[in-house]
N, C-alpha and C positions, 0 to 999 in steps of 0.2 A: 444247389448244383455243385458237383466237386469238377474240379478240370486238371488236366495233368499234362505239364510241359513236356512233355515225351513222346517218341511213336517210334514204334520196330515193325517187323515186317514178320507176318503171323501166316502159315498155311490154312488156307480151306479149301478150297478147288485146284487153288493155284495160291502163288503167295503171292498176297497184297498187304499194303500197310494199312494198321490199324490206325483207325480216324480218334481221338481222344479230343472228344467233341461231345458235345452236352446234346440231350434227345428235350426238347422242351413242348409238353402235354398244353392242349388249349382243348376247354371241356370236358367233360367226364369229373370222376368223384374227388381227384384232387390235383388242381389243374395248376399249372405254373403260368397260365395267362388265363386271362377270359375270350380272346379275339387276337386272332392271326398276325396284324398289328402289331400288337402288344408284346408276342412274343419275338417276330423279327426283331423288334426294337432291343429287347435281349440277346440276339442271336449275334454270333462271329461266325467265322469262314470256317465250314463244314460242317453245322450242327445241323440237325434235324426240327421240323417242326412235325409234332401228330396230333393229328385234329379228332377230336370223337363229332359221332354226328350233331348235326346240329345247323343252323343258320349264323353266317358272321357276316362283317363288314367289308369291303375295301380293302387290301392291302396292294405296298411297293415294294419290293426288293429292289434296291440299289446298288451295283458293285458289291455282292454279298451269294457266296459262295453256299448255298442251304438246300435242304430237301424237305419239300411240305408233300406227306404223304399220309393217310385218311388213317385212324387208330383201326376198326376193323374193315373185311372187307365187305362191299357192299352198302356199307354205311354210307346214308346220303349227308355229303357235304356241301350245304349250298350258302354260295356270295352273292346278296344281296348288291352288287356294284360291281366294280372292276379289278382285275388282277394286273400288273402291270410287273412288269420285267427289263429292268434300262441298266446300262455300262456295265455290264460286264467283261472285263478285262481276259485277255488270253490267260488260257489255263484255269479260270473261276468255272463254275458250274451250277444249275440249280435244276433241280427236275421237280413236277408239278406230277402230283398224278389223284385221283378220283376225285374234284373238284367240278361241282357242276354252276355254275357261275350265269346269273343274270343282270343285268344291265337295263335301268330305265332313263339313263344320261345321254350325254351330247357326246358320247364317248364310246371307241370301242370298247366292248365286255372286257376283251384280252388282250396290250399291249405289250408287243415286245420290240423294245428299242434301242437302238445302239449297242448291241452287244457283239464284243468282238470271243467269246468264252461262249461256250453249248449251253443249250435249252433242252429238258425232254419232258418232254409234254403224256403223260399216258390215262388214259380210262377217265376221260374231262368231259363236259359239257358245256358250248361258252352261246350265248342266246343273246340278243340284243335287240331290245322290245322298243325303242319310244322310235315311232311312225314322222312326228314332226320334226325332224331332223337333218342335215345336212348327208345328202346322196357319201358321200364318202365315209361315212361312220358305219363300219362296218360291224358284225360279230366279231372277228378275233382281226387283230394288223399287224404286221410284221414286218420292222424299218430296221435297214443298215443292221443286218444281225446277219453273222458270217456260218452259223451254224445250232442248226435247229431241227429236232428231229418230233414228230407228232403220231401218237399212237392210237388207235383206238378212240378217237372223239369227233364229236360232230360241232357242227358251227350251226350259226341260222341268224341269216338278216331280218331288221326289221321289216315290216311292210311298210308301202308308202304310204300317207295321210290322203284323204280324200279329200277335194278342196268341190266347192259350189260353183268356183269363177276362178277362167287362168288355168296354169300349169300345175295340176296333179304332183304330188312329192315323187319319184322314185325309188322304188325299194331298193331297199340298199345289200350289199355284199355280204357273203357268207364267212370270207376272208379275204384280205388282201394282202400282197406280198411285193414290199418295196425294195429295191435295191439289196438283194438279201440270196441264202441259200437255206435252203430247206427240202426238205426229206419227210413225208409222208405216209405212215401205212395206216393201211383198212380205215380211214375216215370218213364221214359223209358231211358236205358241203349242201346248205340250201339258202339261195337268193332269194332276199324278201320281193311281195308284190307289189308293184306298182301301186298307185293309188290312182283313182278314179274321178275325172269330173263326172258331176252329179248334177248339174244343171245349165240348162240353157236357155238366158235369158237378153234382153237387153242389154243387161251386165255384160256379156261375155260368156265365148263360151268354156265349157266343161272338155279342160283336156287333160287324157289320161298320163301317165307315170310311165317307164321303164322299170322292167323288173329287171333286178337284182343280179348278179351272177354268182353261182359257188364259189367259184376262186379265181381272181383280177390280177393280171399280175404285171406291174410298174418298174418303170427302172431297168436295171441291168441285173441276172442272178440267174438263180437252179435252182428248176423244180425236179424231183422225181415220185411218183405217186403209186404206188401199190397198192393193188384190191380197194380204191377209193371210190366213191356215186358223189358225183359235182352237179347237180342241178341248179338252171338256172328258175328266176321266179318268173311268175304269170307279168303277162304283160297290163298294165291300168285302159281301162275305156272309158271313151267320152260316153255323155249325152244320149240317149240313142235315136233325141228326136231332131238334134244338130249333124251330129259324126263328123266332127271337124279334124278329130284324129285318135287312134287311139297313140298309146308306146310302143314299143320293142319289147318284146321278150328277152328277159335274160340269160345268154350263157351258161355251160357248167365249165367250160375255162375259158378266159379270155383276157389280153393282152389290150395295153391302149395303144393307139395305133406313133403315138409321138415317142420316141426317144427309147424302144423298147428293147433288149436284147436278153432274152433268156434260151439257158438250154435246159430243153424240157423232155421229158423221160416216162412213159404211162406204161404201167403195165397192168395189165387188166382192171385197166379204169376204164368207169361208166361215166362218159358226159353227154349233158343232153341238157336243150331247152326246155323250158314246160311243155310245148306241146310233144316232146318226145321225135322231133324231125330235125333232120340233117345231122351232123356229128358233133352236135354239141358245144362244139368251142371256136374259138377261134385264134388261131397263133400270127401277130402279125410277119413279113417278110426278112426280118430283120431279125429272128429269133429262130430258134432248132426246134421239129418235135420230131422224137423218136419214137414211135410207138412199138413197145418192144415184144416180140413173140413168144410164147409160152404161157405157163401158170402161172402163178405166184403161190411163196408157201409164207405161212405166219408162223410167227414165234409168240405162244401166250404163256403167263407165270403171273406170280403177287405182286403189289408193290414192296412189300419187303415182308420178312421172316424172324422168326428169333436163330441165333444160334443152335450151333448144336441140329437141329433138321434137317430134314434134305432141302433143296429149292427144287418145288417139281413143278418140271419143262414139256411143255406141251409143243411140236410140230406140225404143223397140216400144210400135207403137200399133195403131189401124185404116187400114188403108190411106185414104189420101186425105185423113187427117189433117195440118194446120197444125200447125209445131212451130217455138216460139219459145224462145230461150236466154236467161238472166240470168244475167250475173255479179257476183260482191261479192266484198268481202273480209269481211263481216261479213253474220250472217246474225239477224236476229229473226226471233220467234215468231207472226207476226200471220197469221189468218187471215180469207179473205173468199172466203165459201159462193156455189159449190159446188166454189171453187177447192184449196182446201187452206190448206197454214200456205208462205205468200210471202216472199220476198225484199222487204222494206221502208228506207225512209232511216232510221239511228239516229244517235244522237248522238253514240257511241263508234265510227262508220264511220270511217276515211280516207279514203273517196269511195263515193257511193252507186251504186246498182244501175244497169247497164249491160243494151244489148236488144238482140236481134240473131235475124234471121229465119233458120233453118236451111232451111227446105223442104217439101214435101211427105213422107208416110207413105208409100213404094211399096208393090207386091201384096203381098209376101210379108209386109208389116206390121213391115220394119224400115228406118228412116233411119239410117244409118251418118254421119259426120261429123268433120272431123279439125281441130282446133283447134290452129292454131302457136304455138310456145312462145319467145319470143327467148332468148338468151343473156343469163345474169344474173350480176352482177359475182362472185366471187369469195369463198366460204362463203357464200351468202346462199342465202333461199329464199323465194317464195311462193305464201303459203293463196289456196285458189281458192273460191268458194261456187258452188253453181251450181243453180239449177233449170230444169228443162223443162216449158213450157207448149202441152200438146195442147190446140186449137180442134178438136172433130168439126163433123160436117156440121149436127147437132141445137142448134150452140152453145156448149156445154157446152165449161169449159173446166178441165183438172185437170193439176197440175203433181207431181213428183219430183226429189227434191232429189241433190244427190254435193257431196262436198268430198274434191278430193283437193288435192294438195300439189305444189307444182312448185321440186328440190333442184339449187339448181348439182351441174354432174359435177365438181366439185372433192372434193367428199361422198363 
């Protein structure tokens, strides 16, 4: 790998600075690691990791500024264990995208923790299968991390253990979100089921589980959820020849009722119980939810590109919708209702947020759009942010976020 102490500031879209940062290949026919792992272990602050398809192990990023993103697309990238994401410091960054991630541990699948630097999470799968396990271990957790944005991926809790005598396991969460802000578009949340007593005897009897919720939300922070389906899990049943109890059904959002303060933000989100009755969630008194009127539009594109191409931008909104583009190299977490979480100036930017009028919404409610890409020096690459801003006719203006990558074809 060659690395070059240097970096100047190079037009594509807009000027941003080239990253002179090493792209390090895990899989495929000549691979600079064998396992994700392996190559973090290599990695410094901005490099890339690209994974060919395949099955890997476990990894942590630590205080480590990186982007693991799939070699093609479509390519199934699956982890065997857990992905974990802890300390990241202001201004670090690390975005995670086509990862489909299962978990047979005492652990959630996806851990994001203490991180005070952004997460983006895009085109993921995070699963968390072992049933005998403590009610809290969710699919994907989410502690003391001040900014976090989730694309395009689904979660899914365990189901509970079925027990003979006594209390049934409860399924466990889809996600949960502690002390924390996060930002969500087009995702689907599902709460594992309850587990089931199965007998009733002299022993004792068979009582059922609590299922699960899509998404719990602890502590103090900000939700806002866009085109999101949170379903809670099936509730466990006793016995049928005791019925000394079954569980609860779980939520598709829902708050603990101790110590909770979140402001919460939905826009055409679907939340519901299993049985599909009442409004799905529950927000305790102590917390905001807005539930905010209008459509929602999506921003979809690659995780990343070579040089030289266009990056082609997909909108879907309401026809006859305004759609306006931002781009950055750095993305915070600020939002301003009933917009969403913004493209703002920070202090660890290289140049701040750039604007640019794409078009109108046509009939069929999609604006297509090709953004050119120039030619950039020689192993170098650059991080793109980008959000899209729908104006409808009502006013109402709501934005969706992408961050892909743009890799010399020297890579």
């Amino acid at each position: 790998m060659i690395r070059i102490a240097s970096s100047y500031l190079v037009w594509t879209a807009l000027s941003t600075p080239v990253l002179w940062a090493d792209v390090w290949d895990v899989g495929g026919p000549q691979p600079d690691a064998a396992d994700i792992a392996q190559a973090l272990a290599l990695a410094t602050d901005g490099d890339v990791v690209r994974v060919w398809p395949g099955t890997y192990g476990s990894f942590e990023i630590n205080a480590l500024s990186v982007s693991i993103v799939p070699f093609q697309a479509g390519g199934d990238v699956s982890i065997a264990g857990t992905v974990v994401v802890r300390n990241l410091t202001l201004g670090q960054s690390v975005e995670l995208s086509g990862l489909r991630a299962y978990d047979a541990g005492d652990t959630s699948t996806l851990r994001l923790l203490q991180n005070a630097g952004s997460v983006r999470i895009q085109d993921c799968a995070f699963e968390q299968r072992k049933r005998d396990t403590y009610w809290y271990v969710a699919g994907g957790s989410i502690e003391n991390c001040q900014d976090v944005s989730i694309v395009s991926t689904s979660f899914e809790g365990a189901n509970g253990l079925d027990t003979d005598y006594g209390q049934a396991y409860d399924g466990h969460d889809a996600l949960r979100v502690t002390d924390s802000r996060v930002a969500l578009y087009r995702c689907a949340f599902s709460g594992g089921i309850g587990g089931s007593g199965l007998t009733c005897t002299l022993g004792g009897p068979g009582l059922g589980g609590d299922g699960g919720h899509g998404v719990r939300l602890l502590g103090q922070g900000e939700l806002f959820a866009s085109l999101c389906i949170m379903v809670g899990g099936w509730q466990g049943y006793d016995d049928w020849q005791c019925s000394f109890g079954e569980g609860d059904s779980g939520l598709g959002l829902a708050t603990d009722a101790a110590g909770v303060a979140y402001d919460v933000r939905l826009l055409e989100t679907y939340t519901a119980n299993a049985q599909g009755t009442g409004s799905g969630y529950w927000v305790h008194a102590n917390s905001t939810l807005q539930v905010l009127s209008g459509q929602a539009a999506r921003l979809g594109g690659p995780a990343w590109i070579s040089d030289g191409k266009a990056l082609e931008l997909t909108v879907h909104g309401q026809p006859g919708d305004r759609v306006g583009l931002f781009y950055a190299t750095a993305y915070d977490h600020e939002t301003a209702p009933p917009m969403g979480p913004l493209l703002v100036e920070v202090g660890t930017a290289p140049n701040y947020a750039t604007w640019s009028y794409l078009g109108e919404i046509g009939a069929g409610g999609v604006l297509q759009h090709s953004l050119p890409m120039r030619d950039l020096p020689a192993f170098s690459h650059v991080k793109l942010h980008l959000v899209a801003v729908t104006v409808s006719a009502t006013g109402r203006q709501y934005t969706h976020s992408l961050s892909p990558l743009v890799l010399d074809s020297a890579w």
